[in-house]
N, C-alpha and C positions, 0 to 999 in steps of 0.2 A: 621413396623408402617407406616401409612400414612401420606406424609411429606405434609402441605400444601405449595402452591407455593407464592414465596418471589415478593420481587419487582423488584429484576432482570428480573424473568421470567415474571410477568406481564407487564414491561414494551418490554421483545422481544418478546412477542406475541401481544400487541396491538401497539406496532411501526411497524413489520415487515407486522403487515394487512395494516396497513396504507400504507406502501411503495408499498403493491401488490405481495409481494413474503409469501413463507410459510417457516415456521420452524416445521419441526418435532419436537414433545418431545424429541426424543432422541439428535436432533443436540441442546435444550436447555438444556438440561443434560452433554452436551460438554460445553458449555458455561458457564452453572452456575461452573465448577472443574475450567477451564481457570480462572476465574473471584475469586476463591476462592485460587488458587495458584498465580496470581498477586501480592493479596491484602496481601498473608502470605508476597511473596518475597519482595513487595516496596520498603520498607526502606533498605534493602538491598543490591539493586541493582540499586537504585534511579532509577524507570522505568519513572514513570508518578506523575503528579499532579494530574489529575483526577480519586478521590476518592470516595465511596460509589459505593451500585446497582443501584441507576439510573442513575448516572451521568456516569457510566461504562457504561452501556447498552447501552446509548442512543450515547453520543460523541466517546466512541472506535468500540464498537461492533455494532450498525447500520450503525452509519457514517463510515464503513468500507463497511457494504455491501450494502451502495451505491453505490458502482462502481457499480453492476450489473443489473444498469438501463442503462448505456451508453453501455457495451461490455458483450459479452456471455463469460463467460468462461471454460466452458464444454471443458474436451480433450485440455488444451492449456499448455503451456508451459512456465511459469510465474515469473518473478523476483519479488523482489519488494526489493527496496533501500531506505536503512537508515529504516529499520523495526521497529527499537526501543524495545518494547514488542510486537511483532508481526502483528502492525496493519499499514496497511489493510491487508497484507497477509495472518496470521492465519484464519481470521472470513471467509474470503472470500475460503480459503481451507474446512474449519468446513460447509461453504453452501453447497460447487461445489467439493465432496473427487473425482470426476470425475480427477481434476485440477493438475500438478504437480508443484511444489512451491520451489522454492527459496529464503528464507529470508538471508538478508545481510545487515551488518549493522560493520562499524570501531571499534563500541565501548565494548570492549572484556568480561567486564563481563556483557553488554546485551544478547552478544552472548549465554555466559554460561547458561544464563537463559533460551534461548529459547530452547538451546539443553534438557534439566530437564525437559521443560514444555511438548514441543513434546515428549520425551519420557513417560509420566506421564499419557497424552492425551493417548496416544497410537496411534496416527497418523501416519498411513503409506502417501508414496509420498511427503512427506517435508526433505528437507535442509537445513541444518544452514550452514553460511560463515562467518568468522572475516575477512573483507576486504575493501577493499576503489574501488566502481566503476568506477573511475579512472583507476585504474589500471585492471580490468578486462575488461575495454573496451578493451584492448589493445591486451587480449588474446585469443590464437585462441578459447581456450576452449571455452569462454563465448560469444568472439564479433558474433555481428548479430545473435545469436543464441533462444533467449527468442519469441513466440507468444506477449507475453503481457511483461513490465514491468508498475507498478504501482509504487508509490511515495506518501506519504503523510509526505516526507521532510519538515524539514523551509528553504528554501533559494527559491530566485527569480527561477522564471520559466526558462529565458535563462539560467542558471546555472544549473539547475536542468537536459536541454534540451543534451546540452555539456557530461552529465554525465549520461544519463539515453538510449539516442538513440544510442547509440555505441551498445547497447546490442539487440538492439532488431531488428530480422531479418526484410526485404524487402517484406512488404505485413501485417507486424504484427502493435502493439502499443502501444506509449507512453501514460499513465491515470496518470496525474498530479491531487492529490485532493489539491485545495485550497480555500482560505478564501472566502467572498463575496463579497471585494473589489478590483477582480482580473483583473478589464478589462485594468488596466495599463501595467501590467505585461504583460499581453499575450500581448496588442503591443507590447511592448519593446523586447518580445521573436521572435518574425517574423522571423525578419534576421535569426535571431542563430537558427530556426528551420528547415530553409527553404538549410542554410548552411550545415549540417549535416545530410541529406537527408529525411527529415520530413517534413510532412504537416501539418498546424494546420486544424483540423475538427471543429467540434462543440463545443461549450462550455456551459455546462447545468449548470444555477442555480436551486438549492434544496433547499428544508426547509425539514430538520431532524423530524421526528414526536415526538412529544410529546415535546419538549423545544421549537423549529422551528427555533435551531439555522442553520443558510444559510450557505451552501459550494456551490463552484463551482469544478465544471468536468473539467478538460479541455483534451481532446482528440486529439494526433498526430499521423497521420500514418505517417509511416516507405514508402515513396514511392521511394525512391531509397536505393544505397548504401552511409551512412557516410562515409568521404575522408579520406587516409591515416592522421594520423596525427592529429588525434581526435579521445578520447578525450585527451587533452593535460595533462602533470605530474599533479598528486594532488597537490592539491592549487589554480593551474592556473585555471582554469576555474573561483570560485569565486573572485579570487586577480582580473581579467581580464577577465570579461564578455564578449563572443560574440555581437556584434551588440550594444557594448555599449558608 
């Protein structure tokens, strides 16, 4: 039978025209199973506050594939820290299956979840980690190794910097998503970026289509190597912020 389409998908086919990119049907047919396996697990797995098909569509599933206004990510090689229920990594996988992804996140039955979810999905080229990147900076496996790591963490930008550049090779980069009232932050992160062998780039403000709630980009490249000795044990970075 012919299923008409809901407000999920009308809202990521008329937000995702608005931003300039396309959605196949099929990658919304990925999204609508994501968006209906979320909402089974929530309560669950305490994922998110943000509930219903638009308020998903619009603040997890677009405001994720916003990053692919600032960085290509075709063929890269990608982390992304503190994933939660997988965003921005998932949606950004679900655009670009080109992408090989890394989701990581401390908190173990999020983990579980995304393991269920990706398998469910049927997503090839995705990883699940229970880990603190803290301590994967530290390993040879992971340090300097990521094209991209992304981030759409709560904690300050220097803190974020300390624990997110350790991973990400010399020539690659840091996509911090945050709020619209970021431009304190990123000063305050200078130091600790510049420490750590990063450069701050550009920093895009957006307006989300359809609510026009505003995030900011902030984009660091990787122009050297991070110094022995960062990032420092978990904890220390946010107990004691670089450059603060």
């Amino acid at each position: 039978m012919f299923k008409l389409a809901g407000v999920l998908e009308d809202c990521l086919n008329a937000g995702s025209r608005e931003m300039g990119i396309r959605l196949s049907q099929e990658k919304i047919t990925v999204f609508r199973t994501y968006y209906e396996i979320l909402s089974q697990e929530n309560e669950k797995y305490n994922l998110t506050s943000i509930e219903g098909e638009r308020e998903v569509a619009v603040k997890h599933f677009l405001d994720s594939l916003a990053c692919v206004s600032v960085l290509d990510f075709k063929n890269t090689c990608v982390v992304d820290v503190g994933t939660g229920a997988g965003f921005p990594g998932l949606p950004l996988k679900i655009f670009c299956p080109e992408m090989e992804i890394l989701l990581v996140d401390s908190v173990k039955k999020k983990v579980a979840f995304l393991e269920d979810l990706v398998e469910r999905l049927g997503i090839t080229g995705v990883s699940v980690r229970w880990d603190r990147a803290e301590t994967m900076g530290v390993c040879g496996e992971f340090r300097e190794k990521a094209d991209i790591v992304v981030s759409r963490a709560v904690a300050p930008l220097n803190v974020l910097a300390e624990i997110c550049l350790p991973l990400v090779s010399p020539g690659g980069h840091f996509l911090s998503m945050k709020g619209p009232g970021a431009g304190e932050e990123i000063f305050a992160a200078t130091r600790a970026i510049e420490m750590l062998g990063g450069r701050l780039g550009r920093s895009e403000r957006i307006k989300l289509p359809i609510g026009n709630d505003e995030r900011t980009l902030v984009l660091i490249k990787k122009v050297g190597h991070t110094p022995k000795g960062y990032p420092r044990r978990p904890g220390m970075p946010a107990k004691k912020p670089l450059g603060g």
